[in-house]
Structure formats: structure tokens, C-alpha cells
MIKOL-644971 format. One record per residue (C-alpha): x, y, z; residue in one letter. Coordinates in steps of 0.05 Angstrom, whole numbers, padded with zeros to 5 digits, always signed. Layout:
BEGIN
XYZA;...
//
This chain:
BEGIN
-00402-00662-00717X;-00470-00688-00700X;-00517-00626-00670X;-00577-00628-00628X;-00635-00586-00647X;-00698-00571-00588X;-00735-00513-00579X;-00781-00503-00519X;-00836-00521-00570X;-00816-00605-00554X;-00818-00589-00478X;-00901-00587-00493X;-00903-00656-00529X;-00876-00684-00460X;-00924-00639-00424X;-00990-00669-00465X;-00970-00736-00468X;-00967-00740-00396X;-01038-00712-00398X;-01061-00767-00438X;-01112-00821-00414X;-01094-00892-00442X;-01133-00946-00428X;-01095-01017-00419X;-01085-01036-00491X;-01042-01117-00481X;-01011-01098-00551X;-00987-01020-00529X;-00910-01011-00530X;-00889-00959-00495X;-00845-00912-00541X;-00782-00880-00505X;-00800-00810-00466X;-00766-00753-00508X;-00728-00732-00445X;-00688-00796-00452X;-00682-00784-00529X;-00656-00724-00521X;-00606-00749-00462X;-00583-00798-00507X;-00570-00746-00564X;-00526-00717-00511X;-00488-00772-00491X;-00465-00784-00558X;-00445-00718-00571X;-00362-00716-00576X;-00313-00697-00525X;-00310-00624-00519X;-00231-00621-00542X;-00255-00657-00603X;-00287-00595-00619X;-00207-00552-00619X;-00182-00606-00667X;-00229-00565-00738X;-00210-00495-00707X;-00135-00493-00734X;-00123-00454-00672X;-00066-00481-00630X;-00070-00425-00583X;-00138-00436-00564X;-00150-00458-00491X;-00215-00494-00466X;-00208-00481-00390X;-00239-00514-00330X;-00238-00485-00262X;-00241-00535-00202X;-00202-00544-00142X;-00132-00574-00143X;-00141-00634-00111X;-00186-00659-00163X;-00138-00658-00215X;-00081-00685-00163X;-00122-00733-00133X;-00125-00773-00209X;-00205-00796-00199X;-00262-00794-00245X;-00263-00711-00243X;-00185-00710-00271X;-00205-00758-00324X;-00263-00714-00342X;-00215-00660-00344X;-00163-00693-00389X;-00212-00712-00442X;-00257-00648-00449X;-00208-00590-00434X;-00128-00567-00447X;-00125-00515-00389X;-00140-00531-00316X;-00151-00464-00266X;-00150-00495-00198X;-00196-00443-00150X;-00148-00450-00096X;-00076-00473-00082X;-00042-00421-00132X;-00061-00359-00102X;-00030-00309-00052X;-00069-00340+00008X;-00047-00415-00007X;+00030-00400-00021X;+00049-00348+00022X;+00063-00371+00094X;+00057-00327+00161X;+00137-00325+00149X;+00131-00288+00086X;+00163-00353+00063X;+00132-00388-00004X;+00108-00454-00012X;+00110-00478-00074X;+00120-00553-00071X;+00037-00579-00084X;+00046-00522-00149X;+00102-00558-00173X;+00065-00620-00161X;+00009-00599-00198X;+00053-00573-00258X;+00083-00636-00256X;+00028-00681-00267X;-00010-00632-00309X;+00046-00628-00359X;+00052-00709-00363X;-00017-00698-00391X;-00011-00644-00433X;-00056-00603-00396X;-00030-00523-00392X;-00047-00490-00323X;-00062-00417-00321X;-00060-00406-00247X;-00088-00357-00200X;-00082-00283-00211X;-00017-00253-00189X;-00044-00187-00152X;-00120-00194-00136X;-00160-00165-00076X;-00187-00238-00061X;-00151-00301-00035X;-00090-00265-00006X;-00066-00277+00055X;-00087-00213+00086X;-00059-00235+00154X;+00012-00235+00140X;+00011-00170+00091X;-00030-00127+00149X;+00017-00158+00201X;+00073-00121+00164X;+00039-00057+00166X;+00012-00061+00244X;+00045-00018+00292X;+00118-00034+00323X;+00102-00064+00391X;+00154-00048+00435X;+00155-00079+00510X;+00221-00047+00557X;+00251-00104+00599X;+00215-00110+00675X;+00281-00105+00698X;+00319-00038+00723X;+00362-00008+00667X;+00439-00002+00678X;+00442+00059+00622X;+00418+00125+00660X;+00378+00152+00598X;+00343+00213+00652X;+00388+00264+00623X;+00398+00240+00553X;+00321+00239+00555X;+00326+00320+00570X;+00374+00341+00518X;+00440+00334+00561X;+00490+00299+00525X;+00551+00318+00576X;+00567+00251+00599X;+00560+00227+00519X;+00614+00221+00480X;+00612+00239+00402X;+00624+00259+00334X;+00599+00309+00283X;+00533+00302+00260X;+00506+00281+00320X;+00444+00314+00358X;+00389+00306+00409X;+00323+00305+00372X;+00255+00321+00425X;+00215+00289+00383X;+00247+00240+00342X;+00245+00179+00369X;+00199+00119+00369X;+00119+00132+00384X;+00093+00206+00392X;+00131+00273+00419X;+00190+00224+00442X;+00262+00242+00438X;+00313+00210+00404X;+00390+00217+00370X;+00404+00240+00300X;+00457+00220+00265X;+00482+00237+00201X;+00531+00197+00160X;+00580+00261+00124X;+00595+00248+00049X;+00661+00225+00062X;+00641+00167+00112X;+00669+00101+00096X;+00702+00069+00155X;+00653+00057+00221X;+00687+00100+00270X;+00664+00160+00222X;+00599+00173+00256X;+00609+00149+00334X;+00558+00158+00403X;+00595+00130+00455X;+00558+00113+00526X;+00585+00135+00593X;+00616+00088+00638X;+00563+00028+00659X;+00566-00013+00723X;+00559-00085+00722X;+00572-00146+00762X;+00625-00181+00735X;+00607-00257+00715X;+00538-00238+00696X;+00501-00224+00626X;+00482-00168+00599X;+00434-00156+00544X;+00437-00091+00506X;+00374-00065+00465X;+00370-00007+00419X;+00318+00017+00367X;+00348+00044+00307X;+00329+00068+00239X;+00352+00105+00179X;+00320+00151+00114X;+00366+00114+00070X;+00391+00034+00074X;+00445+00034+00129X;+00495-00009+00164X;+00515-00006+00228X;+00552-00047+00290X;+00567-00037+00365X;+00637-00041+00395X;+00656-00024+00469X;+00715-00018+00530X;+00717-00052+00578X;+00702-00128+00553X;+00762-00185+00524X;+00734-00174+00456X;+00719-00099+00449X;+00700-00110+00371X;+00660-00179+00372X;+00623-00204+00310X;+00547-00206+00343X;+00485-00243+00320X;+00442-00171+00325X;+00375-00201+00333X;+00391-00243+00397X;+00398-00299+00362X;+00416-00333+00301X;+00486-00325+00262X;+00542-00278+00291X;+00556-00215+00235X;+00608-00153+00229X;+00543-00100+00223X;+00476-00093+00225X;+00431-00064+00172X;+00381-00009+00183X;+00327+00014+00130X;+00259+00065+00142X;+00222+00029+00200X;+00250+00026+00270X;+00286-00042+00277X;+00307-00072+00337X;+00387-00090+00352X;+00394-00137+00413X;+00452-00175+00430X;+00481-00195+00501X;+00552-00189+00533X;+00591-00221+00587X;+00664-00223+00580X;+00675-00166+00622X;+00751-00149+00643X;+00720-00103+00707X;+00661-00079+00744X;+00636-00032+00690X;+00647-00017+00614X;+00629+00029+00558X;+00588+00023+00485X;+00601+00053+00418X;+00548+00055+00373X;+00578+00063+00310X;+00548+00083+00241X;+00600+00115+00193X;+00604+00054+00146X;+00565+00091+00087X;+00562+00157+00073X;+00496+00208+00069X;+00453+00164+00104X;+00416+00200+00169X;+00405+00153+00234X;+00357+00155+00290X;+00363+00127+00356X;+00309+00117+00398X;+00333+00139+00474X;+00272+00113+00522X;+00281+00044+00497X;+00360+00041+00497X;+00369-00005+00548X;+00419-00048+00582X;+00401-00096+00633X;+00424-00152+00683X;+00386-00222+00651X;+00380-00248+00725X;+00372-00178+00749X;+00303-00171+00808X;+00246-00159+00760X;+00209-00077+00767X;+00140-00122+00750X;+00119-00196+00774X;+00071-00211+00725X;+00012-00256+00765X;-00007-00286+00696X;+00041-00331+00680X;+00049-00344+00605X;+00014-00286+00593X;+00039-00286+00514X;+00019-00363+00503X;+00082-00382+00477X;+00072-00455+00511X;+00012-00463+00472X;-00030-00473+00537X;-00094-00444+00540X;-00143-00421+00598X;-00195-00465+00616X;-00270-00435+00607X;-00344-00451+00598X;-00416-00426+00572X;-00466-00423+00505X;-00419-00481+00471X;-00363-00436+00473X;-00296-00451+00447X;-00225-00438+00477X;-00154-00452+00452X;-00090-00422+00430X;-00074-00399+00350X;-00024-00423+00309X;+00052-00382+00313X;+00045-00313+00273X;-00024-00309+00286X;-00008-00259+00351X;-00006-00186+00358X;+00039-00156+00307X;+00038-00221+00269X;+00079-00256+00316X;+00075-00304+00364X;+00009-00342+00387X;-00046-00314+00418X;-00099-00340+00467X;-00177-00345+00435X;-00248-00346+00443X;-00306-00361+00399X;-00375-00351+00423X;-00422-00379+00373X;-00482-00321+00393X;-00487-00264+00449X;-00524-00285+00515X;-00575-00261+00558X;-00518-00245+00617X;-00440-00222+00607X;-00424-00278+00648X;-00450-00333+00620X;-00392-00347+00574X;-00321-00339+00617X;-00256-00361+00616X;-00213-00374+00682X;-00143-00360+00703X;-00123-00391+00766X;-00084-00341+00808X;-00021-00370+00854X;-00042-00338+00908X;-00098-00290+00921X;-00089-00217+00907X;-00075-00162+00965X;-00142-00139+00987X;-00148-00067+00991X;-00082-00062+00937X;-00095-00031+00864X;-00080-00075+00806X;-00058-00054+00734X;-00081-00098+00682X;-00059-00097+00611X;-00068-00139+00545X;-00075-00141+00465X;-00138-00150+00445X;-00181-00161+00367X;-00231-00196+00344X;-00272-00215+00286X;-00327-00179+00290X;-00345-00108+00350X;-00370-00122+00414X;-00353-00126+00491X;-00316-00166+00539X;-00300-00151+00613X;-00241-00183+00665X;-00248-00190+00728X;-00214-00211+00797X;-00258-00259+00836X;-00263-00296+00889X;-00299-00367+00903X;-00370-00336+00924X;-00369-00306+00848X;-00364-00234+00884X;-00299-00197+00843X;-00276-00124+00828X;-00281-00111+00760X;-00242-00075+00714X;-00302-00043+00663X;-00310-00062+00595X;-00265-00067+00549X;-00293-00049+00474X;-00265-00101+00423X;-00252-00077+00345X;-00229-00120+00290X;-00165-00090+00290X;-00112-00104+00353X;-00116-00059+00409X;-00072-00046+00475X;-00123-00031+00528X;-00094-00014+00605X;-00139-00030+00658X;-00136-00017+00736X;-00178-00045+00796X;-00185-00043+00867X;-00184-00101+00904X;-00240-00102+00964X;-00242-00173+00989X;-00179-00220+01016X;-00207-00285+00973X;-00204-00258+00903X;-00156-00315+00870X;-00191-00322+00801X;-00175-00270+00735X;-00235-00276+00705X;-00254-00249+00631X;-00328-00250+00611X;-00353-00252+00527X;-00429-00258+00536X;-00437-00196+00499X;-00391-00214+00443X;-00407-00260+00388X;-00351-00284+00347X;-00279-00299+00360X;-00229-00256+00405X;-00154-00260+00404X;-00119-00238+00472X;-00045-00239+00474X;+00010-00206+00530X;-00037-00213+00585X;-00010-00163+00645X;-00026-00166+00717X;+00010-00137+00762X;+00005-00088+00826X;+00002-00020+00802X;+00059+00003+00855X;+00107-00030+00810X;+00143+00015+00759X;+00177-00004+00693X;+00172-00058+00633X;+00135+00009+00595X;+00102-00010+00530X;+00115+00037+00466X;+00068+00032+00402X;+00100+00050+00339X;+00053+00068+00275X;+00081+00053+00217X;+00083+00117+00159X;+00048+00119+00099X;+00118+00125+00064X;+00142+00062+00107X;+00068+00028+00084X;+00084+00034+00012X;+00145+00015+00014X;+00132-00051+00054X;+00070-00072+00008X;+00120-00054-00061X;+00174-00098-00031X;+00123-00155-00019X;+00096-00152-00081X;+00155-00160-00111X;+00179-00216-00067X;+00117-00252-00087X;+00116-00241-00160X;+00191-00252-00168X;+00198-00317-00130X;+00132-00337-00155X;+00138-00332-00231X;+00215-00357-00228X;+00199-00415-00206X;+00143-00433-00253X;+00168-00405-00314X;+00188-00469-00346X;+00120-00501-00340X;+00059-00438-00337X;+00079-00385-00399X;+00004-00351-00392X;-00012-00316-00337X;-00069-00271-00305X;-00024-00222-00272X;-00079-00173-00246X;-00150-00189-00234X;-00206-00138-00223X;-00178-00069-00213X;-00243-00023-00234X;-00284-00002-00184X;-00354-00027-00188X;-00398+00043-00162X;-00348+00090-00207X;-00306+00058-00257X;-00269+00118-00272X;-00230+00098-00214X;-00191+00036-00191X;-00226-00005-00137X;-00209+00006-00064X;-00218-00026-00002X;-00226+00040+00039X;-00288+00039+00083X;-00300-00022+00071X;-00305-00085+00122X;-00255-00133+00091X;-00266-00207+00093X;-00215-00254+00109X;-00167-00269+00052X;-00185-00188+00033X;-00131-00139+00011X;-00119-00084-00045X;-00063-00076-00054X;-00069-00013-00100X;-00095+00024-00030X;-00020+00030-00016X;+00013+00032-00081X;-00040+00075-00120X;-00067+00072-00185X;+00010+00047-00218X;+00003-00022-00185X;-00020-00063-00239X;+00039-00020-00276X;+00084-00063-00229X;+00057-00115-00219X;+00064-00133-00297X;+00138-00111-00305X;+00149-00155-00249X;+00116-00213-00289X;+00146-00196-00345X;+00222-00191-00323X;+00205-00256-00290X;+00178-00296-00327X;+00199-00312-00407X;+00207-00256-00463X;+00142-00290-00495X;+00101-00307-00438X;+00027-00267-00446X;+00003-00237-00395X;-00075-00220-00384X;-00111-00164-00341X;-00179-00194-00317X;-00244-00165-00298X;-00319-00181-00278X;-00386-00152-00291X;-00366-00116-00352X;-00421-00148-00401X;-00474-00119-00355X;-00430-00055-00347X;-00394-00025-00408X;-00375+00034-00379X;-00336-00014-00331X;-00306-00052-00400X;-00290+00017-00425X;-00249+00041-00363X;-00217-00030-00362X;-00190-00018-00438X;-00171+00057-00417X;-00136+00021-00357X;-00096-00018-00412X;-00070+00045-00441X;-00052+00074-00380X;-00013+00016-00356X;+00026+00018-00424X;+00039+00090-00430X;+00071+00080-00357X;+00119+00015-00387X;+00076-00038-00370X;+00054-00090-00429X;-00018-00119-00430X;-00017-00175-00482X;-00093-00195-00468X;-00155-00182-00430X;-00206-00232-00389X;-00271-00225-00386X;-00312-00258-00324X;-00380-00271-00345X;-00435-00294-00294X;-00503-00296-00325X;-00575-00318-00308X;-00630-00334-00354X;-00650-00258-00354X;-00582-00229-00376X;-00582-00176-00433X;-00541-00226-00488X;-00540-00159-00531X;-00495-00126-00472X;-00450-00188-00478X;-00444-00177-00552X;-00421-00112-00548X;-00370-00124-00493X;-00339-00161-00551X;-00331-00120-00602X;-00306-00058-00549X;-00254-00111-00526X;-00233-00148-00600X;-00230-00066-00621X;-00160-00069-00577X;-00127-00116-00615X;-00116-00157-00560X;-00119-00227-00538X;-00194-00238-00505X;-00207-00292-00464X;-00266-00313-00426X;-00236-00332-00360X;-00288-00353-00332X;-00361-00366-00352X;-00427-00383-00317X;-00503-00388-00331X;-00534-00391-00264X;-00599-00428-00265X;-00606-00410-00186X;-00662-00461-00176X;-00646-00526-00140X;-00697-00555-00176X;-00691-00526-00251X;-00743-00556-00302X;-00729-00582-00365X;-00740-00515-00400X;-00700-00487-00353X;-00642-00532-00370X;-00649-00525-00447X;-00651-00441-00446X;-00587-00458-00406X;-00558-00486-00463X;-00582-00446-00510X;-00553-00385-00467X;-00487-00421-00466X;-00484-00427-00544X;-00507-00356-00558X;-00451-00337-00515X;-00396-00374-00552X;-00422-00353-00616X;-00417-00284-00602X;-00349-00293-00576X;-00329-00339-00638X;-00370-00297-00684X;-00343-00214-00654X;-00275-00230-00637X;-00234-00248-00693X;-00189-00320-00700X;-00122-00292-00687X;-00146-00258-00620X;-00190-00303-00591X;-00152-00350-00537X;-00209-00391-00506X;-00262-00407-00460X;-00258-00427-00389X;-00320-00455-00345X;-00323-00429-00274X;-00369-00474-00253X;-00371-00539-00292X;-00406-00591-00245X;-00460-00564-00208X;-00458-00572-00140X;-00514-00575-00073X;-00514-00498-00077X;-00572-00468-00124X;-00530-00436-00184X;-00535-00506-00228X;-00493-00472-00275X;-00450-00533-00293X;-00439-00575-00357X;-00447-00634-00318X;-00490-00655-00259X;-00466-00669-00192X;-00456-00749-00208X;-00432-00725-00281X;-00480-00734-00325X;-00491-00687-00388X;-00534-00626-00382X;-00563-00592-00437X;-00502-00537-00424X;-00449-00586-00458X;-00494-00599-00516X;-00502-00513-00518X;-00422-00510-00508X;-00410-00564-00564X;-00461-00525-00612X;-00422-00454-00600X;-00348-00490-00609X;-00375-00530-00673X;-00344-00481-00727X;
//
């Protein structure tokens, strides 16, 4: 292979010939600047995968990281791709974030796109890391673990739960192993039933609470609500007296397909189903649990309900679509303020939509950013109003609603502090003025977006349609996060297995202020697309995340823990090896480690080199997975550019030179284009020209 040869020395040859003074001379010619020599040396260098062809290495890997759509989109970039490198990372579209919907559902059809084109060419794809604390879609995974929202019907309930509330079970009917619980049911200090399952239980009937006789107008519907849960996976069904079919098949959730049972597991779910083939005026419930045996139930008693659908409602909400299910938003104005509703999922608890604000900056009055609800009818003057709603936003700050009328007077209802996580805030006012017809809501002092969802107005003489908040358990945490992860890594690495065989299945798990610990998210103000998952599943995470990967995927796929900074931190690359071990001795299997190195032109090369030999001394695979020298100068000069190259070179030497032939499995660029941000760190300019970096990266592959 040809090499080019410049030291900083030529640089100065440009310099004084620039200085020069030449006089016209008619016979002069002009010899070529050494700038464009040296260009040209570059251009003529070889394609970078001609550079694999003398290493007799077919496991080696010369990566690029770019986004997908460049490869998928089959333009210059992909042919760039295709002739200088056998491994394409795409920085987004394989990840967490990208794949995983606000269902939980996966997405997978641009990844099998991707694998489809990339294999016509030859070209293996690595992927994103399976379990990282970046790119996931934090939304959906915290949605899981917010609290159990629970709103009681605004309509009077048929089931008299006053003494059942107390303890006094005399108009229940039962059988052993049932009990009232004070404290037991759903929220805090509220009462509930237990109900144990004996060790013989295996028919229904086995573990029985009946309800007392229920009035009801025949020819109407009924809908019946319960909260149940259980320490252990359960089953469960409801069968009554009084109706045509007293043991129906029912679809439990309200809707959907029509089942035998239920099934109950360690967080409160709700069972909801309606009724209406009554034989008489009135009828009776069996909630009935005996189907498996040694499993303990609870019932939740203040939100057992059972209520007439076209019953008079306890609360007339004055906002209607208060939950923004029609996708209409209110109207507003002020400081180029924006107003609309979110997508569905994006409400509180992760469902539903949600009405929002964004305020681009805070103003010099509260009112000068507002949003308006029209009221039907003005409110009662002299009347007190209870107002209640979800509210979160991105960042802290204020907001305050209001009831006005057309002269701008209003009663207000104080100020309601926003956090970035959702809160229920109750609210009252009272009204003072016969012409207040507007539900105002003010954001001057918040800048940022806020979410408001199950807006709440009604007079406060009203009673019912109570609200219940459910926190989920650290137990009930863990166990939701585990069962995500492996949902994710299951589905994900089944259905790629025929075309992606190496994998990154954890990324950056060392903390980066003590490295004798795993990296956590506590305390910290996490970004969007944030999430550690190790903050729920402890330090054995990575331990499952790669026997998930590796029952998974196929009996020779090799898999690779990642991690940053560790040539400018060894005692990081030290706790990352002893991280190894650990997730071996605890029946994981590491086959190789990637190292993610971001230099500048002041970086300690020595620190690099012996990152190397602490990693090669594992017997390993190492890759570099990704690796940058960051001019960060939008204007670098030309011996700026060449120590680039020279930085890149002395890099891959080290790597080619420390870590020996059978345990080296490549090289992948981060950045390989330079873009409009400072870094410059590509191999190729912006319009794809040739830096002094390729000519560095061809000089360190050139065995």
C-alpha cells in the first residue's frame, strides 16, 4: 500500500512561501501548493476495506456509525459506506426509544428493512445496545411504574360498602379464608378483603365472597368494578343470582374478548364488566377465587362498585372533555405560546392524551400567557367550586386557574406548583361575582411545557366520583422493569437472530464519580430518552440482561459489554473487567469488551495504551466501538488536521500493536463525516472529501 509521510515540519514550507515577494517574472510557472499535493496523496490512497483484505482476519469489523436512513436511503453516504466499511451502527432506529411503542408493543419492521438491505450488501449490522441508560423510551417504562390512578364512578353506588368498610361482614356471605383487612386495600390505611386460596383449592367455588342482595331496575345496565390483586399469579371470575346466565363468560376489562376467568398478579388490577339480563328487581355477586391453590387475594372495598350506566350523575363536571380524549384542545394566547393536545399514552399514568402548554420563556406578569375554557353557563355567584386536575411538566415552576368573568375580574384558586413528575392537585374557590363564565389557567411564570389531563370542575356541594392514588412497591417496581426487560430482549433478539450474530448487550454500567459502583440515575435530573435500569434491578442486571441475549439469540452469537471514558480513567477500565467477572461468576457470559474512545488533540495516548493491554490481559474480544478525535474548532488549520491524523494512527497502532490478532475484532468511527457542529472529528468533510484522518486510519490498518 502506498503511505503518506508529513510532519508539521512541511506545514512551514507553505507558511514561507506565502511570505515570499515575487516580482512578475512572464516565464514563472507556478508549481502546485503542497496542500493540494498532499490532497492528492490522499485521494489516491485505497478504500479503507482494502486495507482488511492483508490482515487474514475474517472476524475483523471496520464499523461506521451514522444514522439509518443514510444507509436506507441508498445515496452517496451508503455508497461510501459499502466501499470503506463491513459493519454499519446506525445511532438511532435500533434502540429501546425507536422500537418500543407507548403500547409496550415492538416495531421492528424499518430493522428488518435495514437487515434486509444491509445483508444484500454484505454489510454486518451491530445494532444499538440492548440495556443502556440512553435512547430508551423512558416514557413508557416510568408509565409502568407511576401510581394506579383510580377515579370511582360520579354516579351513586348500588353496593352499600358503609359497613363492609367498618369490619361488618353480616350481610356477606363466605368461605374459609376470608377476612376484613383495615388496612389492606388500595392507597394508604384503607380497608380491604383477604382471601386465601387453601392447598387443596382447585375448583372456583373453593374460595367464595358472595354480595348481599342488590336492587336494580330491571331493563337497565349495570357495570360492576372491583380492584383485585394477589402475592402469587391468580385466576379468578365472577358469577351471580339473579340474572338468565348466572355463570357468563365476560370480557373483564370492559371490553375486548369474552373469557371463563380473570388473571390477577402483585399490582392492583382492575375487573370491570357490565350486566343486564336481569330475571327481577335485584340480584346477587359471587366473587370467586378457588381455582389455584396457596395463592392469597385482596379486594379493595371503597372502590367495589356497582352502578346504574344511565344512573343521575353525584358530579356534573362544567369542563366538558376534561381528559382530552377528542383530541380538542383549549384555545389560548401570549409570548408565542403554544397549545395542543399529545399523542394517546402520553397522559397521566401513560394513558390516554393529555392537554399542553409550551411557553418558550417566563414573563413579566402570570397572565400574560393563558389558556381559555369557555364555561356553558356562568358559575353560581356566592357558590364554592372544587377544582381538580393532573398536572407535570418539563421543567419546575408555577401556573394558576382561575374563574373569570368578561371585565378580566375572577376568583382564583392559588398557585399550583408544577414538578416534572405528575401530580393530582385539588383546588377550591369562592365565587364573588354573577358573570364569571371563563376557567382560566395562567403559565407566565412557567417556562417550558405543561401536561394537564382530567380537568375537574364542579360545585363543591356535590359528593362522590372520589379519586384513589395507588403507589406502586418497590417489590411490584422490580418486578415490572425484569418483565420488560425481558419482553424487550426476548422479542428483540428472536427476531433478528438470523441476520445480527454480534451484539452489544449492555453499554456503560460503571459509574463515572466512583467506579467501584455501577452507575445510577438516583438524584439525578434525567433527560428525555433517560433510564437505568439497574436502579430497579441492582447490580445483577447486566447478569440478565446477557442470559437473556444469550438464550435468545444463537449458541455462537458474541456478545460485548461496552463502556466510555476508560482510556482517560483506568480505574473505570479496571472495575469494568472486575464487572466481567462478576457477571460470570453469577452465569452470565461476556465474550468481549468495547471500548468508547473520544479524544482531543491533548489526550494522554500513553493512558490509551494501557487501557489495552489491561483489556487484551482478559482474553477477550476488544473492540473499539466507537472512536473520535475531536478537533473542536470550526475552523481547524492544517496542522490541526494532520496531528488529527497522526492521533488517529497512533491509536490504531496501539490497538493493532497491544491487543493480539485472535482478540482484536475491529474499529468503528463514531463520527465519520464532520458535521456544522465544532468536533470535526470525521474522516471525511461535510461534502466528503478526504481529511488527513483517513490517510492516519489507512497508515494504522496498513499491517
Amino acid at each position: 500500500m502506498k503511505k503518506i509521510f508529513y510532519s508539521v515540519g512541511m506545514i512551514g514550507v507553505l507558511g514561507l512561501a506565502s511570505c515570499a515577494d515575487f516580482g512578475a517574472l512572464d516565464d514563472f510557472q507556478v508549481e502546485k501548493p503542497l496542500s493540494i499535493e498532499i490532497q492528492e496523496e490522499i485521494n489516491i490512497l485505497p478504500d479503507l476495506l482494502t486495507y482488511l483484505e492483508e490482515m487474514n482476519n475474517p472476524d475483523f469489523r471496520l464499523g461506521v456509525s451514522l444514522p439509518m436512513t443514510d444507509y436506507t436511503n441508498q445515496g452517496v453516504r451508503f455508497r461510501l459506506m459499502n466501499r470503506n466499511f463491513n459493519e454499519f451502527i446506525p445511532t438511532s432506529g435500533m434502540d429501546h426509544r425507536s422500537i418500543v411503542g407507548t403500547n409496550g408493543n415492538l416495531n421492528l419492521a424499518p430493522v428488518q428493512s435495514l437487515l434486509e438491505l444491509a445483508g444484500s450488501k454484505e454489510m454486518n449490522v451491530f445494532g444499538s445496545p440492548l440495556i443502556w441508560h440512553r435512547n430508551q423510551n423512558s416514557g413508557f417504562l416510568n408509565g409502568l411504574l407511576s401510581p394506579l390512578i383510580v377515579n370511582s364512578p360520579a354516579f351513586q353506588n348500588e353496593l352499600n360498602i358503609g359497613e363492609l368498610s367498618s369490619g361488618i361482614l353480616n350481610q356477606w356471605s363466605f368461605t374459609s379464608g376470608v377476612t376484613f383487612e383495615p388496612n389492606q386495600g388500595m392507597g394508604t390505611n384503607t380497608p380491604g378483603i383477604k382471601l386465601v386460596a387453601g392447598s387443596t383449592a382447585s375448583s372456583p367455588e373453593d374460595l367464595k365472597f358472595s354480595s348481599p342482595t342488590i336492587s336494580i331496575i330491571p331493563g337497565k345496565t349495570y357495570e360492576v368494578i372491583a380492584y383485585i390483586k394477589s402475592d402469587l399469579p391468580g385466576q379468578g371470575r365472577f358469577t351471580f343470582e339473579g340474572l338468565s346466565n348466572n355463570e357468563p363468560a365476560l370480557a373483564w376489562d370492559g371490553t375486548g374478548t369474552a373469557t371463563e376467568f380473570f388473571t390477577t398478579g402483585i399490582s392492583w388490577r382492575e375487573v370491570r364488566f357490565r350486566i343486564n339480563d336481569f330475571t327481577g328487581d335485584s340480584f346477587r355477586f359471587n366473587l370467586e377465587l378457588g381455582y389455584l391453590p396457596g395463592v392469597t387475594y385482596y379486594l379493595d372495598i371503597n372502590n367495589l362498585y356497582v352502578y346504574d350506566l344511565e344512573g343521575e350523575p353525584l358530579i356534573n363536571n362544567l369542563i366538558s372533555n376534561g381528559d382530552f380524549e377528542n383530541g380538542i384542545a383549549w384555545g389560548g394566547w401570549g409570548n408565542n405560546s403554544v397549545r395542543g393536545v399529545t399523542e394517546d399514552g402520553l397522559g397521566v399514568g401513560n394513558q390516554g392524551r393529555a392537554f399542553f402548554v409550551t411557553n418558550p420563556s417566563r414573563t413579566g406578569g402570570f397572565w400574560e400567557v393563558q389558556t381559555l375554557y369557555q364555561l356553558a353557563a356562568p358559575v353560581n355567584n356566592g357558590e364554592t367550586y372544587r377544582l381538580s386536575f393532573w398536572v407535570r411538566g418539563d421543567a419546575e415552576g408555577v401556573i394558576r386557574p382561575e374563574l373569570q368573568s368578561p371585565n378580566f375580574s375572577s376568583d382564583g384558586f392559588g398557585q399550583v406548583f408544577v414538578t416534572t413528575d405528575w401530580r393530582f392537585v385539588t383546588l377550591t374557590t369562592t365565587v364573588s361575582a354573577s358573570d364569571r363564565n371563563r376557567f382560566i389557567i395562567s403559565y407566565g411564570e412557567f417556562a417550558g411545557t405543561v401536561f394537564i389531563d382530567q380537568v375537574v370542575l364542579s360545585s363543591a356541594s356535590n359528593s362522590g366520583g372520589s379519586t384513589t392514588i395507588v403507589e406502586k412497591t418497590a417489590f411490584e417496581k422490580t418486578s415490572i422493569i425484569s418483565s420488560q426487560m425481558q419482553n424487550w430482549i426476548s422479542q428483540f433478539v428472536s427476531q433478528t437472530r438470523n441476520s445480527i450474530t454480534v451484539r452489544e448487550v449492555v453499554s456503560d454500567p460503571i459509574s463515572e464519580s466512583n467506579p467501584s459502583q455501577i452507575r445510577t440515575g438516583v438524584g439525578l435530573t434525567l433527560g428525555d430518552g433517560e433510564f437505568y435500569w439497574q436502579d430497579f434491578l441492582g447490580k445483577d442486571y447486566a447478569v440478565e440482561a446477557f442470559k437473556l441475549a444469550r438464550q435468545h439469540g444463537n449458541p455462537s452469537d458474541i456478545l460485548f459489554i461496552s463502556e466510555s471514558g476508560m482510556e482517560s480513567n483506568l480505574a473505570k477500565c479496571q472495575a469494568l473487567i472486575d464487572y466481567v467477572a462478576y457477571i460470570e461468576q453469577n452465569g452470565g457470559k461476556v465474550d468481549g469488551i468495547a471500548a468508547k474512545i473520544i479524544l482531543n488533540p491533548n489526550s494522554n495516548l500513553e493512558n490509551v495504551a494501557a487501557m489495552f493491554r489491561l483489556l487484551a490481559a482478559t482474553g477477550k474480544k476488544i473492540k473499539i466501538s466507537a472512536l473520535e478525535v475531536r478537533l473542536n474548532d470550526t475552523n481547524p488549520s492544517l496542522v490541526a488536521l494532520i496531528n488529527q491524523g497522526q492521533i488517529y494512527r497512533e491509536v490504531i497502532d496501539y490497538y493493532m500493536t497491544l491487543v493480539p490478532a485472535n482478540q482484536r475484532f475491529g474499529v468503528t468511527f463514531s463520527a465519520p463525516i464532520d458535521g456544522t457542529d465544532a468536533a470535526r472529528a470525521g474522516l471525511w468533510t461535510s461534502s466528503l472529501n478526504r481529511k488527513h484522518a483517513y490517510a492516519g486510519v489507512a497508515q494504522g490498518l496498513d499491517r
